[in-house]
C-alpha positions in Angstrom: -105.5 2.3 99.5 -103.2 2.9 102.6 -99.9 2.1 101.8 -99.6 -0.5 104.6 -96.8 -2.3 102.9 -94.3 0.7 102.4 -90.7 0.8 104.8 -93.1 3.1 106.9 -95.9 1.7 106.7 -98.1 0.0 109.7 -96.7 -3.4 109.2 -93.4 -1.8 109.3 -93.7 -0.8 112.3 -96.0 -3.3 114.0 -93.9 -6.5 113.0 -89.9 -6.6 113.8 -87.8 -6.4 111.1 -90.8 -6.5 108.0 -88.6 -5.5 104.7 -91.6 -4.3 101.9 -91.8 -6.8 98.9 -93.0 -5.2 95.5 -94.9 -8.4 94.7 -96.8 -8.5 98.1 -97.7 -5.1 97.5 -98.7 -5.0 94.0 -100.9 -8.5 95.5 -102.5 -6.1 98.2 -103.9 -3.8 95.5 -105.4 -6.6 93.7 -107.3 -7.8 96.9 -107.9 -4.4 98.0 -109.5 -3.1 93.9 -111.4 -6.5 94.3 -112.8 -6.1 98.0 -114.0 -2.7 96.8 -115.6 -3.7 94.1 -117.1 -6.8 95.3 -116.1 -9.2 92.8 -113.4 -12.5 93.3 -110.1 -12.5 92.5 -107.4 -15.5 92.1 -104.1 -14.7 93.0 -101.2 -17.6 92.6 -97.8 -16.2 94.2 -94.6 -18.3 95.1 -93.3 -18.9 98.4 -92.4 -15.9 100.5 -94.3 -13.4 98.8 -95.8 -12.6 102.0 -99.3 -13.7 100.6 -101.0 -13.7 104.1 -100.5 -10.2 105.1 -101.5 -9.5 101.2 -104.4 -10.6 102.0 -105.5 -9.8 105.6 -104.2 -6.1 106.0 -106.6 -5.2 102.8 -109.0 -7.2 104.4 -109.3 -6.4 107.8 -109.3 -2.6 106.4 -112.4 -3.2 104.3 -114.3 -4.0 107.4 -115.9 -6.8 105.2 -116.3 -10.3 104.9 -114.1 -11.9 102.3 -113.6 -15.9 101.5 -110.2 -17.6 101.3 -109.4 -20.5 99.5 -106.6 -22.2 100.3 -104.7 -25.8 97.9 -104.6 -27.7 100.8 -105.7 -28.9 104.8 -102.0 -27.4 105.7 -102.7 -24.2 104.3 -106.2 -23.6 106.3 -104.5 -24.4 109.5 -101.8 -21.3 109.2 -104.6 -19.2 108.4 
């Protein structure tokens, strides 16, 4: 996996003033092992985690279709 998440990494310089989070990048290698190998994952992580871009960066770079599930109405909408 492309280290996307690292103090040099794409979103690092694509998003003004992104600081890398261990826990949002130990996320992304979850989603990333489990888009590869085609099987779900369920992921619970606490507010600013940066669970979005966890998500989309590995997904978007597998060039597949994934599912997200979201606890609530609210949720859907920021995605």
């Amino acid at each position: 996996m492309i280290d996307d998440f690292a103090a040099d990494g794409q979103l690092a310089k694509a998003i003004p003033g992104f600081k890398p989070r261990e826990p949002q990048r130990q996320m992304a290698k979850a989603v990333s092992e489990a888009i590869e190998a085609s099987r779900p994952l369920v992921v619970e992580a606490g507010t600013g985690t940066g669970k979005t871009y966890a998500y989309l960066a590995p997904a978007l770079r597998a060039k597949k279709k994934v599912i997200i599930s979201t606890g609530s109405k609210a949720l859907q909408d920021q995605l």
